[in-house]
C-alpha positions in Angstrom: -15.1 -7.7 -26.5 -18.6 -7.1 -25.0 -19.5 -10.9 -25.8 -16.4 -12.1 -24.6 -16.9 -10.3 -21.6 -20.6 -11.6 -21.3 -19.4 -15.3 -21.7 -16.6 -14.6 -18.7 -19.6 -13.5 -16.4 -21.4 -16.5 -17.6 -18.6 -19.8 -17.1 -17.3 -17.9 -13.9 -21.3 -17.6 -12.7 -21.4 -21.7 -13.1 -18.0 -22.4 -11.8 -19.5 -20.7 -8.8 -22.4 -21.3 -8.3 -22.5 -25.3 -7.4 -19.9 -24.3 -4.1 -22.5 -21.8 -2.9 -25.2 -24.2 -3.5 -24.9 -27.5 -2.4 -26.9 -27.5 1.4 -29.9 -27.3 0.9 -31.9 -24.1 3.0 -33.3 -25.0 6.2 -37.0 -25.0 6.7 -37.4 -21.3 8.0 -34.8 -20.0 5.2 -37.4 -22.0 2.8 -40.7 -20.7 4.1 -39.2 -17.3 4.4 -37.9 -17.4 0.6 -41.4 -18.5 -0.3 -42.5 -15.5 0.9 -40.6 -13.0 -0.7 -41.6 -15.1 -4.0 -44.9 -14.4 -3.7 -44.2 -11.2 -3.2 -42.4 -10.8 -6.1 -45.3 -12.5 -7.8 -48.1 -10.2 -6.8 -45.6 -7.4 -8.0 -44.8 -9.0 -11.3 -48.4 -9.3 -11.9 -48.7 -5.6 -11.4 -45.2 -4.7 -13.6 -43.7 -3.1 -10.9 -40.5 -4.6 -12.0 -38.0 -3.2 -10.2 -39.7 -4.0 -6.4 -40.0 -7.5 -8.2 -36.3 -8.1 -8.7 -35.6 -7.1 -4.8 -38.3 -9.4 -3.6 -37.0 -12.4 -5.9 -33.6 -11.4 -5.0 -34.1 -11.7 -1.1 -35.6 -15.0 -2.2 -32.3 -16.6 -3.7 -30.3 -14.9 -0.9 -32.5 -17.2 1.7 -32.7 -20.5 -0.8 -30.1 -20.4 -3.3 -31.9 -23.2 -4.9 -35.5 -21.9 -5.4 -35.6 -22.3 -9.1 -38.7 -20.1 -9.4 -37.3 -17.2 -7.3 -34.8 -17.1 -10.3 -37.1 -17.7 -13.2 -38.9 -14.9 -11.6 -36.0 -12.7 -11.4 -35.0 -13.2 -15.0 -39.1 -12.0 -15.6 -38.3 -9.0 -14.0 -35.2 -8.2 -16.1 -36.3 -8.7 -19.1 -39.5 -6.1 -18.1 -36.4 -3.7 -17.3 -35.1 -4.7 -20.1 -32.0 -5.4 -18.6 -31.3 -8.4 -20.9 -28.0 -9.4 -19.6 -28.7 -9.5 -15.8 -31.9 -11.4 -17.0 -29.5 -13.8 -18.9 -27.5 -14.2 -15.8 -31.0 -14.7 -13.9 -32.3 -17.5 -16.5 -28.4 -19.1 -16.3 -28.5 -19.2 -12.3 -32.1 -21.0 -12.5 -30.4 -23.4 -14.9 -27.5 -24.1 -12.8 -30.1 -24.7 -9.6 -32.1 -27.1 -11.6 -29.0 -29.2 -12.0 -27.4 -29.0 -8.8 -30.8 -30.7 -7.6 -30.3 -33.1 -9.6 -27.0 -33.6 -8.8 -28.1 -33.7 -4.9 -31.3 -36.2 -5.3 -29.7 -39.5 -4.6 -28.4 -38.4 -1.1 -31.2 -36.2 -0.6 -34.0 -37.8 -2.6 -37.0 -36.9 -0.3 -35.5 -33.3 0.4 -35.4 -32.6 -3.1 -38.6 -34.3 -4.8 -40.4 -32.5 -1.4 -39.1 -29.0 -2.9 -40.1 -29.8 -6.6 -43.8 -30.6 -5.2 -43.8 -26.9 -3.3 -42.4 -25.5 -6.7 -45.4 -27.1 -8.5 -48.1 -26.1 -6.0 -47.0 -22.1 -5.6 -47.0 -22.3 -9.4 -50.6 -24.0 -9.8 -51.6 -21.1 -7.3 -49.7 -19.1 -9.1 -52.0 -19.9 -12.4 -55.0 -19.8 -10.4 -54.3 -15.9 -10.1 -53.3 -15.3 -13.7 -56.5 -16.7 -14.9 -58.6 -15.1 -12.7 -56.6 -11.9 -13.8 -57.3 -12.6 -17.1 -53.9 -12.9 -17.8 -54.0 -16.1 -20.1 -50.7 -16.1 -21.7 -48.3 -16.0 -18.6 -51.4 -18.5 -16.9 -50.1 -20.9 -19.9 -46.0 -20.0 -19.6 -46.7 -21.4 -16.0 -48.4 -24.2 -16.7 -45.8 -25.3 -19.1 -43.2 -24.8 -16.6 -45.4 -27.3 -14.0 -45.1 -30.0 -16.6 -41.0 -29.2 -17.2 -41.2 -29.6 -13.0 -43.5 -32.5 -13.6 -40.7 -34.2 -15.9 -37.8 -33.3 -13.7 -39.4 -35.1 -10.9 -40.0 -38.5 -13.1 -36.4 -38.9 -14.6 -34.4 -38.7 -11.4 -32.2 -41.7 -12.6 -31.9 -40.2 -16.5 -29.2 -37.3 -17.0 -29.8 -34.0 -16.6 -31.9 -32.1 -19.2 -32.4 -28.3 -18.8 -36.2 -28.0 -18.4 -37.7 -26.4 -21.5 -39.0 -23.5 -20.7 -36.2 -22.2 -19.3 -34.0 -22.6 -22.2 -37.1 -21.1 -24.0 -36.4 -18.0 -21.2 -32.6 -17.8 -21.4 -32.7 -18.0 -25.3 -34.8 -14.8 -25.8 -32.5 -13.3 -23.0 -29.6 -14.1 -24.8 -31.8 -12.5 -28.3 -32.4 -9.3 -26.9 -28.9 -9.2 -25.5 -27.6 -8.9 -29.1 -25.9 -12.7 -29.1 -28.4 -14.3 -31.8 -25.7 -17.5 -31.5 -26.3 -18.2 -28.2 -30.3 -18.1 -28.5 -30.2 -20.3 -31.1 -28.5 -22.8 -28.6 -30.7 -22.5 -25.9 -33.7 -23.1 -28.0 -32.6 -26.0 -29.6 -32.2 -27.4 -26.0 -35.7 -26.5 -25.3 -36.7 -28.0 -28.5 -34.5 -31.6 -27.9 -36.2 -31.3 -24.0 -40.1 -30.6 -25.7 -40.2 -30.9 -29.3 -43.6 -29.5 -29.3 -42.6 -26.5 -28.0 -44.1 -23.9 -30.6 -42.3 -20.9 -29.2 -39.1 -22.0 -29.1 -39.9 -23.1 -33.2 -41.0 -19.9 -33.8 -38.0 -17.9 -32.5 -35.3 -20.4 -34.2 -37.3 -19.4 -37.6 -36.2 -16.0 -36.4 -32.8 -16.8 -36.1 -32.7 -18.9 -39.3 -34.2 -15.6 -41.2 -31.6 -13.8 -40.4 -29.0 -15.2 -41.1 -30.6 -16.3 -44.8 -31.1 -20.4 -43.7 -34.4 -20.1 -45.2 -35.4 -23.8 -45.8 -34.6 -24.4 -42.0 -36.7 -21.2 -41.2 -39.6 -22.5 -43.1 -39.1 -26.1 -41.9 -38.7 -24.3 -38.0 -42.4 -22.5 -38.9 -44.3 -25.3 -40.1 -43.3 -27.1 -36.8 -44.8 -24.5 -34.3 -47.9 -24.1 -36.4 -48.2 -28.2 -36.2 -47.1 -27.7 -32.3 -50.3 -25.1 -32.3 -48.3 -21.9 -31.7 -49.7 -19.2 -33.6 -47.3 -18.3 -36.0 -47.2 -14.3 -37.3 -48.4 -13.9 -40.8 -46.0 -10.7 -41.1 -43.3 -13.5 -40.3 -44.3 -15.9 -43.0 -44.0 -12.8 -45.2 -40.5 -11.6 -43.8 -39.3 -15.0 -44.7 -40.7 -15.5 -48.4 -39.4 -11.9 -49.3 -35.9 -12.6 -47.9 -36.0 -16.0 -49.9 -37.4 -13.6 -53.0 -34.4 -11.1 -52.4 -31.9 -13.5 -52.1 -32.9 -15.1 -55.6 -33.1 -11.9 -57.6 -29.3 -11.3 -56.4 -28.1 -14.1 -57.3 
């Protein structure tokens, strides 16, 4: 019942969301929602998650469309560790990426103007991180510049979710207890970046579990070849499953 429920939420939250969305925010709206996302930032940066969430949630309420105000929302979320508003967060900053793309032919400088802001609060954004020493979330970012980056240069191709945010809504969905659905969002991120280590990683995961162990193996060799850093506890996890299963046969 709980997933069925969960999947409602979700379809009802897309059905919706494109008739909210489709004018883009005026200039002041913009600038203001801006603001509140820097906000949100700075508070992020100090895990002060729950003042996050308001300030990213003023954001969307200004620009419905700021696709970082809701990636940064699903952050905070998932540092509550409320998995399924963050899954809703992550599913909203999908659905905003492809109303812009559904809106860039009659508003082609409107919308390739907002994914160059996007990309220059997140470049300021990583500026901050590093000197913060925080290097891992200073990388996240800089992958999602380069999912912006590839938004921007297939404006005539179909949609394609960016990666990272796949990557995002996947390990939502995975803490959320719906293992299925992860798996589907990382293959996305994987068919959008194949090199994506991460989302590798966490399909091995997935594959463990639920005993596909030539496809785990097959999934771990890939993010090591990617450059992720795979867990030697994980490599372990993996051969003793495979071990188990054989003696029980």
């Amino acid at each position: 019942m709980r997933r069925a429920t969960l999947v409602i939420v979700i379809a009802l939250a897309v059905m919706v969301f494109p008739s909210t969305a489709q004018q883009l925010a005026t200039e002041q709206d913009r600038r203001d929602a801006l603001q509140y996302y820097r906000i949100g930032q700075e508070l992020i940066s100090g895990e002060q998650f729950e003042k996050a969430a308001e300030q990213f949630s003023k954001a969307i309420r200004k620009d419905t469309l700021l696709t970082l105000a809701h990636y940064g929302l699903g952050q905070a979320y998932m540092g509550l560790r409320r998995y399924a508003s963050a899954v809703k967060a992550y599913g909203d900053c999908l659905e905003a990426f492809r109303t812009l793309h559904g809106l860039q032919q009659a508003h082609r400088f409107d919308v390739e103007r907002r994914r160059d802001d996007e990309m220059r609060e997140l470049k300021e954004n990583i500026r901050r991180l590093t000197l913060a020493g925080h290097a891992l979330r200073a990388t996240q970012a800089e992958a999602r510049v380069r999912d912006l980056e590839r938004q921007k240069t297939s404006l005539e191709a179909a949609f394609q979710p960016p990666a990272e945010v796949s990557l995002a809504l996947g390990s939502a969905f995975f803490r959320d207890g719906h293992p299925d659905q992860a798996e589907i969002q990382w293959l996305a991120a994987i068919d959008a970046n194949p090199r994506l280590g991460e989302a590798h990683n966490n399909l091995a995961v997935v594959y463990m579990q639920t005993d596909r162990l030539d496809a785990a193996d097959q999934q771990l060799k890939l993010a090591e070849k990617s450059g992720f850093r795979v867990n030697p506890q994980l490599k372990q996890d993996v051969k003793k499953r495979r071990e188990l299963l054989n003696r029980s046969r």
